[in-house]
mmCIF entry with sequence, helices, sheets and N, C-alpha, C, O atoms, coordinates in Angstrom:
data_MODEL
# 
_entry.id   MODEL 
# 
_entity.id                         1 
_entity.type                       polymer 
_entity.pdbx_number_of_molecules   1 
# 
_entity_poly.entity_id                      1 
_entity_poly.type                           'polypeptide(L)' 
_entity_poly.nstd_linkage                   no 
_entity_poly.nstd_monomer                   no 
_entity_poly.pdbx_seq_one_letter_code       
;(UNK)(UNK)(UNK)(UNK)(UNK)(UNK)(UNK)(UNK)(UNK)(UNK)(UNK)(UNK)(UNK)(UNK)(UNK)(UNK)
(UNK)(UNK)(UNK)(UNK)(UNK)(UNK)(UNK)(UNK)(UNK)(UNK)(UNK)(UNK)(UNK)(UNK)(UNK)(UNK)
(UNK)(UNK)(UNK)(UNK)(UNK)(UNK)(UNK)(UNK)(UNK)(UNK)(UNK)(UNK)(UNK)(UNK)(UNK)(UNK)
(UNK)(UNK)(UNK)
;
_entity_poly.pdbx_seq_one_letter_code_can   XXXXXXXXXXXXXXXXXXXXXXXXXXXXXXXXXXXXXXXXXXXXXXXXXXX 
_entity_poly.pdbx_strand_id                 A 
# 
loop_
_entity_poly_seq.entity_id 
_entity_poly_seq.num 
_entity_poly_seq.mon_id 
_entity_poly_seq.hetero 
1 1  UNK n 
1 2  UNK n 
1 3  UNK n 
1 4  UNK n 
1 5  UNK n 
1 6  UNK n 
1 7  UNK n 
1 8  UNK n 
1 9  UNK n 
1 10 UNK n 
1 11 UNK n 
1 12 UNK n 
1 13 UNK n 
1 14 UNK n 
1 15 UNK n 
1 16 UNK n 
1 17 UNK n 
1 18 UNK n 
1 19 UNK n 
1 20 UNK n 
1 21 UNK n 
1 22 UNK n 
1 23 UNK n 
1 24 UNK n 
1 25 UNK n 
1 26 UNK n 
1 27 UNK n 
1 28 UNK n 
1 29 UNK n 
1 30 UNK n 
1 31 UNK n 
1 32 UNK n 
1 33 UNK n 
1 34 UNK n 
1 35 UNK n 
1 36 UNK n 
1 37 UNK n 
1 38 UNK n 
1 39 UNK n 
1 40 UNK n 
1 41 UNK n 
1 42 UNK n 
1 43 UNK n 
1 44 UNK n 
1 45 UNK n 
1 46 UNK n 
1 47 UNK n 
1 48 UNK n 
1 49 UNK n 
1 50 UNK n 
1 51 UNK n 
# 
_struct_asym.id          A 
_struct_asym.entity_id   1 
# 
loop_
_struct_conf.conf_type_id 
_struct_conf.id 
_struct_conf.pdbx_PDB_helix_id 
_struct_conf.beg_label_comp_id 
_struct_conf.beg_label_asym_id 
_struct_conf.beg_label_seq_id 
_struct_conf.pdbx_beg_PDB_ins_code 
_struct_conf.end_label_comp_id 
_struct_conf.end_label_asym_id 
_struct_conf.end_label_seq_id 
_struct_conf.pdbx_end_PDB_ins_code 
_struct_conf.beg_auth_comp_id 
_struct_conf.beg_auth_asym_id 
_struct_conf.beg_auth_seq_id 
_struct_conf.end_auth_comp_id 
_struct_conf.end_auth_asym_id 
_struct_conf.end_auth_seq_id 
_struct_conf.pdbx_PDB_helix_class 
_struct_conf.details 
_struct_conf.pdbx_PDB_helix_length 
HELX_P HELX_P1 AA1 UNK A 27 ? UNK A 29 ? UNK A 27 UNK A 29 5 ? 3  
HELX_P HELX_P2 AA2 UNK A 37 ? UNK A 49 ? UNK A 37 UNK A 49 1 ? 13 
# 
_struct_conf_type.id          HELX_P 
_struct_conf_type.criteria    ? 
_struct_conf_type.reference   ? 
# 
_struct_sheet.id               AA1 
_struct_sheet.type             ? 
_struct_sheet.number_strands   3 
_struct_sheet.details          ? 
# 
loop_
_struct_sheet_order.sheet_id 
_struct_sheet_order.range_id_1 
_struct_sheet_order.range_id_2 
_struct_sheet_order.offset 
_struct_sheet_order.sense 
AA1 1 2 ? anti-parallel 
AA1 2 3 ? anti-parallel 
# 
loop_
_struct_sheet_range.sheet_id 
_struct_sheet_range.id 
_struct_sheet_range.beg_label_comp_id 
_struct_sheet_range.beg_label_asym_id 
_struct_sheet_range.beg_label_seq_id 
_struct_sheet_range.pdbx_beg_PDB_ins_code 
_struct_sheet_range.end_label_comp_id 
_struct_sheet_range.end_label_asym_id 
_struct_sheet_range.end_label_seq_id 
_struct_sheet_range.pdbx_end_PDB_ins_code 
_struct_sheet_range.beg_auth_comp_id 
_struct_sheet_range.beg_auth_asym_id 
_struct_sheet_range.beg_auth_seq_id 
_struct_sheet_range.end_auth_comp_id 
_struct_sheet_range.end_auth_asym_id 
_struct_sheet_range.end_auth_seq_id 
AA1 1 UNK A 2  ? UNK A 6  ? UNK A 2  UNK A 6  
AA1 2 UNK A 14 ? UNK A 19 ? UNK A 14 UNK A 19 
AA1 3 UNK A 22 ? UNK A 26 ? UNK A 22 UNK A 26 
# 
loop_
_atom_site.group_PDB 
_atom_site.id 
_atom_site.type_symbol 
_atom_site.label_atom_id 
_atom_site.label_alt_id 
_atom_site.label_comp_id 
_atom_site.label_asym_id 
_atom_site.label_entity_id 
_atom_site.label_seq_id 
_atom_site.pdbx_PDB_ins_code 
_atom_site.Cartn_x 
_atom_site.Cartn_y 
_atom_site.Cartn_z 
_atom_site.occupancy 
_atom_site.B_iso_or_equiv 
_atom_site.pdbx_formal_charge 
_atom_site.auth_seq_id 
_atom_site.auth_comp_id 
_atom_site.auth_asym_id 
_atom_site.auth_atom_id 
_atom_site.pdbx_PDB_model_num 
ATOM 1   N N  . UNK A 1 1  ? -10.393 160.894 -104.874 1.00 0.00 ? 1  UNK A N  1 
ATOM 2   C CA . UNK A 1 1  ? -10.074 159.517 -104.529 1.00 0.00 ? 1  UNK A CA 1 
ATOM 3   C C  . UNK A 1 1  ? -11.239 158.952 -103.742 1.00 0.00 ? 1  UNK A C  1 
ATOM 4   O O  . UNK A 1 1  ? -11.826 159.654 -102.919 1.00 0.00 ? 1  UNK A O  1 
ATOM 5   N N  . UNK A 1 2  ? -11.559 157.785 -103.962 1.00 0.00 ? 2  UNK A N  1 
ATOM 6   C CA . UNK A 1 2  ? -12.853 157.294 -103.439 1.00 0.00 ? 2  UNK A CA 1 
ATOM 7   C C  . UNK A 1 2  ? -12.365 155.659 -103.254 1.00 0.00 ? 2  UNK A C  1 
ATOM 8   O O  . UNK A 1 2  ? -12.013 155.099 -104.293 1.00 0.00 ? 2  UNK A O  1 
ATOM 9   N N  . UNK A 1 3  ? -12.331 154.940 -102.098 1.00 0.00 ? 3  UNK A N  1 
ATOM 10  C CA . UNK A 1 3  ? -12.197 153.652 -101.924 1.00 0.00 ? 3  UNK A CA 1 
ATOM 11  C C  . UNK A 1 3  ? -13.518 153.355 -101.367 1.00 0.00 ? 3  UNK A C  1 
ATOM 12  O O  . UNK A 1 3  ? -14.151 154.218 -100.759 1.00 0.00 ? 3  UNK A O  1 
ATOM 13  N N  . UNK A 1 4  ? -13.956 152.166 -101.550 1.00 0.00 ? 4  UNK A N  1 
ATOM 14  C CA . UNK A 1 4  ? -15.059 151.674 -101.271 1.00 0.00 ? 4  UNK A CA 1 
ATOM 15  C C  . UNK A 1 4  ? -14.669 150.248 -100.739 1.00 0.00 ? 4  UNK A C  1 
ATOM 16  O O  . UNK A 1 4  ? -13.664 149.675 -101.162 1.00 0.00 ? 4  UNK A O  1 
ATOM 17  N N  . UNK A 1 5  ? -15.565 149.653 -99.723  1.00 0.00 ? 5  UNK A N  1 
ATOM 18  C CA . UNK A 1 5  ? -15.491 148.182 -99.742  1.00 0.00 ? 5  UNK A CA 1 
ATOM 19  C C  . UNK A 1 5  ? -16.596 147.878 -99.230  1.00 0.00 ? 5  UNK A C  1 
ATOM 20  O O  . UNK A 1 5  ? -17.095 148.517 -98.304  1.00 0.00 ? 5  UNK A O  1 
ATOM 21  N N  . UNK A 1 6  ? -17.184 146.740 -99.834  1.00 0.00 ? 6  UNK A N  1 
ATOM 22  C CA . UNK A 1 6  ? -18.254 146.148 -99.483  1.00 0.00 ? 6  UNK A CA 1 
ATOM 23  C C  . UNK A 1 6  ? -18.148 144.540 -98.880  1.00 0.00 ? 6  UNK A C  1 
ATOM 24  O O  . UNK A 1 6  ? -17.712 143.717 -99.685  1.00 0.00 ? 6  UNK A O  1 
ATOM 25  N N  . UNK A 1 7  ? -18.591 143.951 -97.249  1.00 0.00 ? 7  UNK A N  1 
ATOM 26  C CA . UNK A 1 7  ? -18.777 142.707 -97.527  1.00 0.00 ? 7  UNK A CA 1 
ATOM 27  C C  . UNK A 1 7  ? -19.936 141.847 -97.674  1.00 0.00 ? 7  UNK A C  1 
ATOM 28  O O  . UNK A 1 7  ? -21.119 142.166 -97.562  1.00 0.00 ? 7  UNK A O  1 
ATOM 29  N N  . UNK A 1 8  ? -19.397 140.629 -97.961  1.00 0.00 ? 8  UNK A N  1 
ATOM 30  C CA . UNK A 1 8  ? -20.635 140.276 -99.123  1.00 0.00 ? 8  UNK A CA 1 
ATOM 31  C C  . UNK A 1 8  ? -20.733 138.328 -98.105  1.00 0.00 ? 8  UNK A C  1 
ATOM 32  O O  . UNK A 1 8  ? -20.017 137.724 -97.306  1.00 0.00 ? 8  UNK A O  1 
ATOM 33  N N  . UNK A 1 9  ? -21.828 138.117 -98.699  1.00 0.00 ? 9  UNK A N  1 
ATOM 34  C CA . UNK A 1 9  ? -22.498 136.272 -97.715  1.00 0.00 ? 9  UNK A CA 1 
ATOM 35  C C  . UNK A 1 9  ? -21.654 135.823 -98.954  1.00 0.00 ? 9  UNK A C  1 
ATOM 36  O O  . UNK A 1 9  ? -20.654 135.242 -98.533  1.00 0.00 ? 9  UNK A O  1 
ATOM 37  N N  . UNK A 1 10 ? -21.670 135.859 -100.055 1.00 0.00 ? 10 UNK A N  1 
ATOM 38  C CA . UNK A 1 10 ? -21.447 134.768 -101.196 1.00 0.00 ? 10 UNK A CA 1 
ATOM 39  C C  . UNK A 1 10 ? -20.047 134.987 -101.864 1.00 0.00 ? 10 UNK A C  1 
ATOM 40  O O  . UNK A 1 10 ? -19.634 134.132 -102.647 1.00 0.00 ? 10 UNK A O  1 
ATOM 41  N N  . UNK A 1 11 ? -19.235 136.203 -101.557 1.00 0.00 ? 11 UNK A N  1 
ATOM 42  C CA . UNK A 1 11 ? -18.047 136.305 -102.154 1.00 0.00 ? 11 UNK A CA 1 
ATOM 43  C C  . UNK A 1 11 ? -17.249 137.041 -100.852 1.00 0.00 ? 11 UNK A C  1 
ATOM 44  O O  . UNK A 1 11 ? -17.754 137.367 -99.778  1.00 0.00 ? 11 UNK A O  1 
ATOM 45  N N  . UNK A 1 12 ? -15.895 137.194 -101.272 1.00 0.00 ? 12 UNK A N  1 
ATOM 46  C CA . UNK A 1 12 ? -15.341 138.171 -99.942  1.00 0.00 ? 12 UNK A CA 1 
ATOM 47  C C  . UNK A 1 12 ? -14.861 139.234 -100.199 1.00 0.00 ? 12 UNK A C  1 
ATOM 48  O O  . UNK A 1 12 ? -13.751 139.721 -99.979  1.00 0.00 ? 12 UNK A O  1 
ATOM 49  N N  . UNK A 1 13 ? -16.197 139.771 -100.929 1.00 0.00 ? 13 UNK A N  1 
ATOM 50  C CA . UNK A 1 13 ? -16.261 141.039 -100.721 1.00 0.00 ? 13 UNK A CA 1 
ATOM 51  C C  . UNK A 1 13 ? -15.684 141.907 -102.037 1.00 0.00 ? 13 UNK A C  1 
ATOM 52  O O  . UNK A 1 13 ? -15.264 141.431 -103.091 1.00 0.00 ? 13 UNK A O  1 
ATOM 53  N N  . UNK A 1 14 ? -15.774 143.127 -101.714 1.00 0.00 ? 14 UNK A N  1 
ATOM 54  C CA . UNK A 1 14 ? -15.407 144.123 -102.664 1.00 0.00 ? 14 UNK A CA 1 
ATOM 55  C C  . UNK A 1 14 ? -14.873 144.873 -102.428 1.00 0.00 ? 14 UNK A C  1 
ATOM 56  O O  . UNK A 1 14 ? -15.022 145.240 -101.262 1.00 0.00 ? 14 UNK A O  1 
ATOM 57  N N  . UNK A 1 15 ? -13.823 145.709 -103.327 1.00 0.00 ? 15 UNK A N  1 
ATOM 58  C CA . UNK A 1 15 ? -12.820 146.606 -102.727 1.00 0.00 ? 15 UNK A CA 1 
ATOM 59  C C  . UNK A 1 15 ? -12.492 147.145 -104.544 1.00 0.00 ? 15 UNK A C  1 
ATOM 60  O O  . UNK A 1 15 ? -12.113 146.525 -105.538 1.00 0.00 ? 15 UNK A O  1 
ATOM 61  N N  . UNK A 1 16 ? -12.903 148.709 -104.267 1.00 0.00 ? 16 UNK A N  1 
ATOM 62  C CA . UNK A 1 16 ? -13.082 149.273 -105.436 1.00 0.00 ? 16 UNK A CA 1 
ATOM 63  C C  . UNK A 1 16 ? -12.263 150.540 -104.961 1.00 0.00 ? 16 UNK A C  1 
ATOM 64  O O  . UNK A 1 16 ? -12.234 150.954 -103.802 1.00 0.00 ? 16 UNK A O  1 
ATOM 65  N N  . UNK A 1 17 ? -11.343 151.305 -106.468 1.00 0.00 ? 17 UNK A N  1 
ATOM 66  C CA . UNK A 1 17 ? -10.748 152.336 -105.575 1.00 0.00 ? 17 UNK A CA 1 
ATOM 67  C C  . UNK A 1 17 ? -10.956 153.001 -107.193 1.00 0.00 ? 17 UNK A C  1 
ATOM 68  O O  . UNK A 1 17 ? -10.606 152.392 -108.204 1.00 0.00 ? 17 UNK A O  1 
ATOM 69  N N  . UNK A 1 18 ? -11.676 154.541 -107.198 1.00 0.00 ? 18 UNK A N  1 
ATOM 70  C CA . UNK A 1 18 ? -12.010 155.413 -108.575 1.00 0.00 ? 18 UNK A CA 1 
ATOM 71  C C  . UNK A 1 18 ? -10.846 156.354 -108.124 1.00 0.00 ? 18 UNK A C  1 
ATOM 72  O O  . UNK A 1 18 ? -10.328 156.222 -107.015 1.00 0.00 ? 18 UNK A O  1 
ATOM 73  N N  . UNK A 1 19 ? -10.514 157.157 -108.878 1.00 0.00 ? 19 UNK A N  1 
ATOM 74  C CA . UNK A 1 19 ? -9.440  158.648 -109.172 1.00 0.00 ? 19 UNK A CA 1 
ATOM 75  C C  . UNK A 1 19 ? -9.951  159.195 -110.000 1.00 0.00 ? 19 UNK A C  1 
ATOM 76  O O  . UNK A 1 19 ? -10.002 158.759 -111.150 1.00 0.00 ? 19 UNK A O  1 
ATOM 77  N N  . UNK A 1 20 ? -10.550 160.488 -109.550 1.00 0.00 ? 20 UNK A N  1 
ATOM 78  C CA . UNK A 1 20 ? -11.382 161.404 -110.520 1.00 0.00 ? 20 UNK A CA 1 
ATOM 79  C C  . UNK A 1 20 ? -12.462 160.956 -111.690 1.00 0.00 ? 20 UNK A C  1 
ATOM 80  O O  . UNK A 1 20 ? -12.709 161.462 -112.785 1.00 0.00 ? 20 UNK A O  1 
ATOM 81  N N  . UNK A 1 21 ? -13.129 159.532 -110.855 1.00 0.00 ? 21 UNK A N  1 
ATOM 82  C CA . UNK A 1 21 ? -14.717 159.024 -111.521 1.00 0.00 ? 21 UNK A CA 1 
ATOM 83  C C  . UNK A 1 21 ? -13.576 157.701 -112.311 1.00 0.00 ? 21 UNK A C  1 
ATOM 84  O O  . UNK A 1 21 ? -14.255 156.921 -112.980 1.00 0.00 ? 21 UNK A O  1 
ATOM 85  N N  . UNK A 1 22 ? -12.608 157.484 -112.323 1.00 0.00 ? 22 UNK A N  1 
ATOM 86  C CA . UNK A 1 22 ? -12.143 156.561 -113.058 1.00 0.00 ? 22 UNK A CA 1 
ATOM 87  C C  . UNK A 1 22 ? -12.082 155.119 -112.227 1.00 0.00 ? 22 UNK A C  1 
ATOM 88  O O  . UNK A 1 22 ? -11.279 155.247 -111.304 1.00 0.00 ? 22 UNK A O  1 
ATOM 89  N N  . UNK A 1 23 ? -12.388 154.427 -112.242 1.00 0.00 ? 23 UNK A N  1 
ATOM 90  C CA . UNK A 1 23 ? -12.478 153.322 -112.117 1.00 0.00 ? 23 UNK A CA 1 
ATOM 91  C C  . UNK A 1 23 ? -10.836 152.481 -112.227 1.00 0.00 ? 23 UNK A C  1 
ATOM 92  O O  . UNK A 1 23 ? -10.527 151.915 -113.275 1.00 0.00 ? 23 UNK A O  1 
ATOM 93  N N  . UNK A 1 24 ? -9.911  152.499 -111.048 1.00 0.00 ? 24 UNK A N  1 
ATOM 94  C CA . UNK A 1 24 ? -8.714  152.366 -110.951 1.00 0.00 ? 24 UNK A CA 1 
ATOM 95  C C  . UNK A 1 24 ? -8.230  150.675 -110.561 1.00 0.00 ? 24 UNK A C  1 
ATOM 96  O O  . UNK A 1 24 ? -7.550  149.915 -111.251 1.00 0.00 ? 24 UNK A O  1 
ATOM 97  N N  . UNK A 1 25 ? -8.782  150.460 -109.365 1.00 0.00 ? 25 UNK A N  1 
ATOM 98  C CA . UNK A 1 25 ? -8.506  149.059 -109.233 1.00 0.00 ? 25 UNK A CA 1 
ATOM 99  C C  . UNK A 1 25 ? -10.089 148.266 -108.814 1.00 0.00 ? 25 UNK A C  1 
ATOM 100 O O  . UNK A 1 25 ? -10.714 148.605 -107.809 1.00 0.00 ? 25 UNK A O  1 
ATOM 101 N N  . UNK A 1 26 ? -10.442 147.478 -109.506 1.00 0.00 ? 26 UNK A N  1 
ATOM 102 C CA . UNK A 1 26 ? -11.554 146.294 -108.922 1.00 0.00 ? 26 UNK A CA 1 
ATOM 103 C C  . UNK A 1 26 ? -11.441 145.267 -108.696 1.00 0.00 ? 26 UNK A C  1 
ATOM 104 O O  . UNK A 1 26 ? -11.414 144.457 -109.623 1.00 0.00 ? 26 UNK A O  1 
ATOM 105 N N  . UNK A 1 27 ? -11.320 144.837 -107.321 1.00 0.00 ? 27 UNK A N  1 
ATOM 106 C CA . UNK A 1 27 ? -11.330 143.322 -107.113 1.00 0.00 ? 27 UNK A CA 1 
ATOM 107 C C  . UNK A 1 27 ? -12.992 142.474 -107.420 1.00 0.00 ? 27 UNK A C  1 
ATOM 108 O O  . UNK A 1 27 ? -13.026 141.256 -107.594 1.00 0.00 ? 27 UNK A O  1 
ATOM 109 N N  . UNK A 1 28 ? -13.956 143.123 -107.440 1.00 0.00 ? 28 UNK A N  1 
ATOM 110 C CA . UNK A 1 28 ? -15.010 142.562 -108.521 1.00 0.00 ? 28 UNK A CA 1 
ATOM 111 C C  . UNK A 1 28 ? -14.828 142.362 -109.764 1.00 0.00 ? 28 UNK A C  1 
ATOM 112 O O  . UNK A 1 28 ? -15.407 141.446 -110.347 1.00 0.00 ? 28 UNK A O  1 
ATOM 113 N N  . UNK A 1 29 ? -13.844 143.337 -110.477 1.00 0.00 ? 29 UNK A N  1 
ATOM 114 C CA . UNK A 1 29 ? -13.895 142.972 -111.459 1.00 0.00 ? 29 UNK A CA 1 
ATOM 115 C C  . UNK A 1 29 ? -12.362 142.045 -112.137 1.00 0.00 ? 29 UNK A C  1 
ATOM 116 O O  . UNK A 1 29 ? -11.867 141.957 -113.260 1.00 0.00 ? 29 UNK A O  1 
ATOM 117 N N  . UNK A 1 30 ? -12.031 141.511 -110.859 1.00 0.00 ? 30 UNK A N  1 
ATOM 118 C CA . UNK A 1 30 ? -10.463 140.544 -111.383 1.00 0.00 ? 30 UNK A CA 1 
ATOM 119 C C  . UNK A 1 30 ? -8.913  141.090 -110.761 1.00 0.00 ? 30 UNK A C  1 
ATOM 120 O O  . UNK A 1 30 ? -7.926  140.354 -110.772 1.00 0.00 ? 30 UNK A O  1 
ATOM 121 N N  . UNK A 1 31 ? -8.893  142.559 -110.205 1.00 0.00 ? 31 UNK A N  1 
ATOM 122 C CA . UNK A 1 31 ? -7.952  142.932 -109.450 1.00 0.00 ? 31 UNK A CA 1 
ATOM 123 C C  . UNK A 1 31 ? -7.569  142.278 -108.445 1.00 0.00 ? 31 UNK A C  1 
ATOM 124 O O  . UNK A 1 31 ? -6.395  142.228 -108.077 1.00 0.00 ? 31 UNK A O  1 
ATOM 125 N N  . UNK A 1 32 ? -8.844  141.512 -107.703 1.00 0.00 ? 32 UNK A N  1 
ATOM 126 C CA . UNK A 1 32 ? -7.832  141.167 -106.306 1.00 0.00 ? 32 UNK A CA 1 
ATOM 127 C C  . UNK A 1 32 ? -7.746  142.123 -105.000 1.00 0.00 ? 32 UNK A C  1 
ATOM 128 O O  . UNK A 1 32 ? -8.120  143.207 -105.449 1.00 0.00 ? 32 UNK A O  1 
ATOM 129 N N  . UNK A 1 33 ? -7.562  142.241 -104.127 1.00 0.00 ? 33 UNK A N  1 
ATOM 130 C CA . UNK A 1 33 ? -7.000  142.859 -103.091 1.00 0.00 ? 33 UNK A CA 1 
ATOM 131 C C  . UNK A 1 33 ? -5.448  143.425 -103.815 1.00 0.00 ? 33 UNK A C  1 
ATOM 132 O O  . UNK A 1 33 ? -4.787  142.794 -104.641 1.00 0.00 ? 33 UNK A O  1 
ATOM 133 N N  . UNK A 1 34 ? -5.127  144.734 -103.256 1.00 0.00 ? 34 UNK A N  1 
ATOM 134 C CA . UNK A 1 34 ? -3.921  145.504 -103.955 1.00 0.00 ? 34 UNK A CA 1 
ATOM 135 C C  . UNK A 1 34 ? -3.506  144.920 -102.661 1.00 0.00 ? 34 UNK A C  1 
ATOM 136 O O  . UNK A 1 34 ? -3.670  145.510 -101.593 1.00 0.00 ? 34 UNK A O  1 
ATOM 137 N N  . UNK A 1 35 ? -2.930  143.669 -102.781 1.00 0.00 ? 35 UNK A N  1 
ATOM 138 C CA . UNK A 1 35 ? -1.747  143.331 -101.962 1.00 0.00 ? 35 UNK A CA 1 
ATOM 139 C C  . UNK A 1 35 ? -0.140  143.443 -102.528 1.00 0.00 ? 35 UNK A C  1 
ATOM 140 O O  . UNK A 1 35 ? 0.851   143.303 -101.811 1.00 0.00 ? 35 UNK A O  1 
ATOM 141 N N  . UNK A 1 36 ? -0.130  143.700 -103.834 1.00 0.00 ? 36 UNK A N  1 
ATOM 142 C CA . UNK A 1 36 ? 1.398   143.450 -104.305 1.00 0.00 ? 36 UNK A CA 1 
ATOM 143 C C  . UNK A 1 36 ? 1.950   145.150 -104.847 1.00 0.00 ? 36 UNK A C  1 
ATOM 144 O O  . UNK A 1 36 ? 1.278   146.106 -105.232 1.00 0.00 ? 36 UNK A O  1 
ATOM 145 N N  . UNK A 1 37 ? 3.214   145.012 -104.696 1.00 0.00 ? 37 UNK A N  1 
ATOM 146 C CA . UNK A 1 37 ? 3.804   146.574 -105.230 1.00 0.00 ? 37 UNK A CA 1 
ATOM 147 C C  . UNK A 1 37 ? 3.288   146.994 -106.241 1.00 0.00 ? 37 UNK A C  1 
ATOM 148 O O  . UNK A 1 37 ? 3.176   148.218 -106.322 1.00 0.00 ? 37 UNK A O  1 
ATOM 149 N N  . UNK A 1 38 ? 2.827   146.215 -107.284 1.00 0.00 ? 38 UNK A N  1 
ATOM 150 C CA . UNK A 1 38 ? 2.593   146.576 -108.956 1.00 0.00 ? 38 UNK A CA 1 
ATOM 151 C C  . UNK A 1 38 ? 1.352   146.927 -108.501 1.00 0.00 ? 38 UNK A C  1 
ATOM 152 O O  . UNK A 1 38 ? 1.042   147.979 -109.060 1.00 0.00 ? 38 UNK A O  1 
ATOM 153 N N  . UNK A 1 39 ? 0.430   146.530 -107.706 1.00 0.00 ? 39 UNK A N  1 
ATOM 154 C CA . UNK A 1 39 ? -1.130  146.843 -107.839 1.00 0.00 ? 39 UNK A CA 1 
ATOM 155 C C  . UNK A 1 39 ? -0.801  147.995 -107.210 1.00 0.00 ? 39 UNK A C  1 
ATOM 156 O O  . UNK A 1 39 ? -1.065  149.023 -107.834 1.00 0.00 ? 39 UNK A O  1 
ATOM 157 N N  . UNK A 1 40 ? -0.306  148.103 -106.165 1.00 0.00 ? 40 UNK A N  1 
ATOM 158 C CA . UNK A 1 40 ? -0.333  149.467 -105.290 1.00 0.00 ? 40 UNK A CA 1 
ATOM 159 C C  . UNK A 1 40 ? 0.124   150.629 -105.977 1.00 0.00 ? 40 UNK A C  1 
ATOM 160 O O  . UNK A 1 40 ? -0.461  151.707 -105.877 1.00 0.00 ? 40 UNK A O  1 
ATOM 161 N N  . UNK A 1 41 ? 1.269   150.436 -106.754 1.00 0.00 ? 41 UNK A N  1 
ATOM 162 C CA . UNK A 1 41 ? 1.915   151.560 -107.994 1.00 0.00 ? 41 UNK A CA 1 
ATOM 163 C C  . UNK A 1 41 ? 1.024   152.004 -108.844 1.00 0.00 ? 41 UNK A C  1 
ATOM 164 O O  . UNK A 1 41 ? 1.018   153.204 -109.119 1.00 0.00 ? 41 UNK A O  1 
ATOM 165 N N  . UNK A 1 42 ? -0.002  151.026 -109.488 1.00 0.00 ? 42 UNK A N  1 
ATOM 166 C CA . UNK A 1 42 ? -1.172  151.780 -110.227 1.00 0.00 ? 42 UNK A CA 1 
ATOM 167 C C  . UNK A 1 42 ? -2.053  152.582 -109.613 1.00 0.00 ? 42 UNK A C  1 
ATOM 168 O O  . UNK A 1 42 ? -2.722  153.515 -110.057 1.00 0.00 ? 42 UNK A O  1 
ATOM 169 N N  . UNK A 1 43 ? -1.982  152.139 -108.600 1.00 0.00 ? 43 UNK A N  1 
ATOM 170 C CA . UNK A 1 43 ? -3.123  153.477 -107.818 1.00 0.00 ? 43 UNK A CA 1 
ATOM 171 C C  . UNK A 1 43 ? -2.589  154.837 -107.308 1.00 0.00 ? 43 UNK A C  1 
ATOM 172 O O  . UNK A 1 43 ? -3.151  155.927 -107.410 1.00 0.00 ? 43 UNK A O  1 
ATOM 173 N N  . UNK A 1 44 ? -1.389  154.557 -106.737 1.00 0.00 ? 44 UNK A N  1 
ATOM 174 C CA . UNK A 1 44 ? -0.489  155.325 -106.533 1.00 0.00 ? 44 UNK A CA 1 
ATOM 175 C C  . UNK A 1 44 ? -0.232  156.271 -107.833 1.00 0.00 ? 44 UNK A C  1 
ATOM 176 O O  . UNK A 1 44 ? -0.207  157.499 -107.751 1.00 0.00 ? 44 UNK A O  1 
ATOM 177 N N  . UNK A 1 45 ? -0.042  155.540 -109.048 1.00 0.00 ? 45 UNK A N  1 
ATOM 178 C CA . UNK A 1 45 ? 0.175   156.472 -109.755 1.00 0.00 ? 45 UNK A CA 1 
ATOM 179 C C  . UNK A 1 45 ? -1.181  157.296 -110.365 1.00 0.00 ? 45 UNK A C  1 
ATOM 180 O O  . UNK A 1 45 ? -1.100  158.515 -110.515 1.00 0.00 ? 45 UNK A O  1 
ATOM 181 N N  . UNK A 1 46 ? -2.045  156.795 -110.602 1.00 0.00 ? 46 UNK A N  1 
ATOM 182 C CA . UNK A 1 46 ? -3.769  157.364 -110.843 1.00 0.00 ? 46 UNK A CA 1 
ATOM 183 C C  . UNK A 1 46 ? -3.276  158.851 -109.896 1.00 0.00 ? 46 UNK A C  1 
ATOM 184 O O  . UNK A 1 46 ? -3.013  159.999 -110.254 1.00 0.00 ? 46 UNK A O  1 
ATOM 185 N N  . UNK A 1 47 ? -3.309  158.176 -108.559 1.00 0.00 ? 47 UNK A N  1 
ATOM 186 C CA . UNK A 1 47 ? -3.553  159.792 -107.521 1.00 0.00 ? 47 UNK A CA 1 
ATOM 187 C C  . UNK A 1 47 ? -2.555  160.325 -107.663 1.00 0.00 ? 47 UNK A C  1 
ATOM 188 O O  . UNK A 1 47 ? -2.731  161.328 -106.971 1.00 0.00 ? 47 UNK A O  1 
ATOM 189 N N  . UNK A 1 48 ? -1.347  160.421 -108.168 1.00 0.00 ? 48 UNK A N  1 
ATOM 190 C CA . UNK A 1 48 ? -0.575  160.993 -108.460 1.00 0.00 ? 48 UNK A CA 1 
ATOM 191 C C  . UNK A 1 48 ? -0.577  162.112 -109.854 1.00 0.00 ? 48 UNK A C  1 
ATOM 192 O O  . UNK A 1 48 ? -0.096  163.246 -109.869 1.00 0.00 ? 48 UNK A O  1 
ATOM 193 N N  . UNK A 1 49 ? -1.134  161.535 -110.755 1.00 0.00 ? 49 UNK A N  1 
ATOM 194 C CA . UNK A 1 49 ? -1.579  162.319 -112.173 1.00 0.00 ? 49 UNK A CA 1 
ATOM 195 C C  . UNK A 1 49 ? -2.842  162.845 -111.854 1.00 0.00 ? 49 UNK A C  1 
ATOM 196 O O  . UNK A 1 49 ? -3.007  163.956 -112.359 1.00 0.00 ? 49 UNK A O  1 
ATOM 197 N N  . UNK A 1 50 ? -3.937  162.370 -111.089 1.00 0.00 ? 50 UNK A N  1 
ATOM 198 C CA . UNK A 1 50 ? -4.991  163.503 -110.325 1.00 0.00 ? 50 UNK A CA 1 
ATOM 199 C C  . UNK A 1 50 ? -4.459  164.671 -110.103 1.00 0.00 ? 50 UNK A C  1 
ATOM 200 O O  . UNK A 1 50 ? -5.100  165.657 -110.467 1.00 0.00 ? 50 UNK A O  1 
ATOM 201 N N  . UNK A 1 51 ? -3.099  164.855 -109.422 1.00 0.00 ? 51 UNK A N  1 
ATOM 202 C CA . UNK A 1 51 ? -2.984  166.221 -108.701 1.00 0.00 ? 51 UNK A CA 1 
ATOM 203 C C  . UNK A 1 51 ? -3.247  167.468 -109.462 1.00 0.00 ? 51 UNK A C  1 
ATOM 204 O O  . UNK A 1 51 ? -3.160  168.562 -108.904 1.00 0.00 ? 51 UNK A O  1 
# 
């Protein structure tokens, strides 16, 4: 599991979360901040099928 966040002058920022090199949630790339149950359940479930 690897979360990353970056902040940024021109956007607010980045918040990237991989599960075993996979590329799980990107708010660069249109995710958003995992503020809602459904976003949080996908990640949740990623690290969950990691085990």
């Amino acid at each position: 599991l690897d979360i990353t966040s970056e902040p940024t002058s021109d956007v607010t920022g980045f918040f990237e979360v991989t599960v075993d090199g996979k590329l799980v949630h990107s708010k660069k790339d249109g995710d958003g901040l995992p503020d809602t149950k459904e976003k949080m359940d996908k990640i949740v479930k990623a690290v969950e099928e990691a085990k």
